[in-house]
C-alpha positions, 0 to 999 in steps of 0.5 A: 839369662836362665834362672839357675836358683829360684826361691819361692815363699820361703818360710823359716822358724827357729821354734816360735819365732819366725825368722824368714816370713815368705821371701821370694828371690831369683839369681840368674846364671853368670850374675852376682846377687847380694842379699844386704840387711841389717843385723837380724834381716834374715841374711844369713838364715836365707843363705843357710837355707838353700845350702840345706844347713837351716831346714825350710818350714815352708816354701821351695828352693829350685836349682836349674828348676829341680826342688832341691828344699831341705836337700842334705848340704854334701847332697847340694855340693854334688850338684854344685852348690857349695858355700864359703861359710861365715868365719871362714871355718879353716880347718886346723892342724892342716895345711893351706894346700890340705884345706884346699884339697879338702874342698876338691874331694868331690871331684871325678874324672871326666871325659873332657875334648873326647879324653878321659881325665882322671880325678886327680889330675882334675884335682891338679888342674883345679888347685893350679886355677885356684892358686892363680887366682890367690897367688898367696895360697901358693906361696903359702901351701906348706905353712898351717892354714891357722898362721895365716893372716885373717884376709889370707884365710879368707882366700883360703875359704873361698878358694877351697869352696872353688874346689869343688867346681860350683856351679852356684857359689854361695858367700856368707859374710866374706868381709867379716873383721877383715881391713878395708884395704883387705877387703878391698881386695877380697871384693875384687877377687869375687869380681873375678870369679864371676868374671871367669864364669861362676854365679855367685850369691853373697850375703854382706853387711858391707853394703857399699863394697857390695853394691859395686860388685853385684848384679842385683841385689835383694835388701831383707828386713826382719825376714822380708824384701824390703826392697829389690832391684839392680845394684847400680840403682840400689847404689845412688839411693842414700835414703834406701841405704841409711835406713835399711843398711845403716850406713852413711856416705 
């Protein structure tokens, strides 16, 4: 499969201290790659780097092998990468459909099969894909998105980052406070978004409920790889997982 993201000895300060010291990672298209950590490994300076929120100090980020380091976020979302961000960040005072129309402001017309479709009926036809993903949001599209429960919100913020069509769909911490049983789901559901044909890149601290999920997985401590390899090997190794990731079976 072709690398659709590359990042090269990648470096990383905030002032003086150095929080992501020349890591290497790759993410193939059509796969899920997950970034696992302790607190303070850098999982999510790595991830905010490639969507150009953190600025890289040293190092590239190639996307289809064009430099994209440093590029602007609305720069990186026009050519398809686009986060659902940690905390989810709804968008008060609209509602569940505006948040998410929100998401598809991007969207143009296209000539798709020979015929010219125009934005908003792409827009139509993209809100009806995410809502049959997440039936919830449809059932809800008129209530505040602020009143929806805590797992609700999270579909919301992936589903509205599916607006924009990204072609690399970035995850920061989409477990973040959420049940077990919610999560549960919200796992499953990036299963099926992988499934119908979206790279996904994801930032975890559940390491369990994303191992089975992922295609291969990059293990970060104080900045660096520690550890690297697919996700079924990483998954039957408890010395690996109690050390690095904290956790037990």
């Amino acid at each position: 499969m072709a690398k659709i993201l590359e990042i090269k000895d990648l470096v990383v300060d905030y002032g003086i201290i150095r929080a992501i010291k020349g890591i290497n990672l790759e993410v193939e298209e059509g796969t899920i790659v997950a970034i696992l950590g302790a607190n303070g490994a850098g999982k999510t300076t790595t991830i905010r780097t490639v969507n150009g929120i953190v600025k890289a100090s040293e190092g590239e980020i190639l996307f289809k092998g064009e430099k994209i380091t440093n590029l602007d976020p609305y720069k990186l979302a026009a050519k398809g990468i686009i986060q659902s961000p940690e905390g989810r960040m709804i968008l008060n005072g609209l509602t569940v459909e505006e948040n998410l129309l929100v998401g598809g402001y991007s969207l143009k017309s296209e000539v798709i099969d020979g015929k010219r479709v125009s934005a908003r009926k792409r827009t139509k036809e993209v809100l009806e894909e995410v809502f049959g993903l997440f039936p919830v949001l449809k059932e809800r599209r008129k209530q505040q998105a602020s009143t929806l429960s805590g797992g609700e919100q999270q579909m919301l913020s992936i589903g509205r980052a599916l607006m924009g069509r990204p072609k690399l769909l970035l995850l920061d911490e989409p477990s973040l406070g959420l049940a077990p049983l919610i999560v549960k789901e919200i796992f499953n559901k990036i299963q099926q978004i992988k499934e119908l044909g979206t790279t996904i890149l994801i930032v975890e601290q559940n390491a369990y409920q994303t191992l089975k999920i992922a295609d291969y997985v990059y293990v970060l401590e104080l900045g660096k790889v520690k550890t690297k390899g697919s996700a079924q090997e990483l998954l039957k190794d408890d010395q690996l997982i109690k050390a690095y990731l904290g956790e037990t079976r």
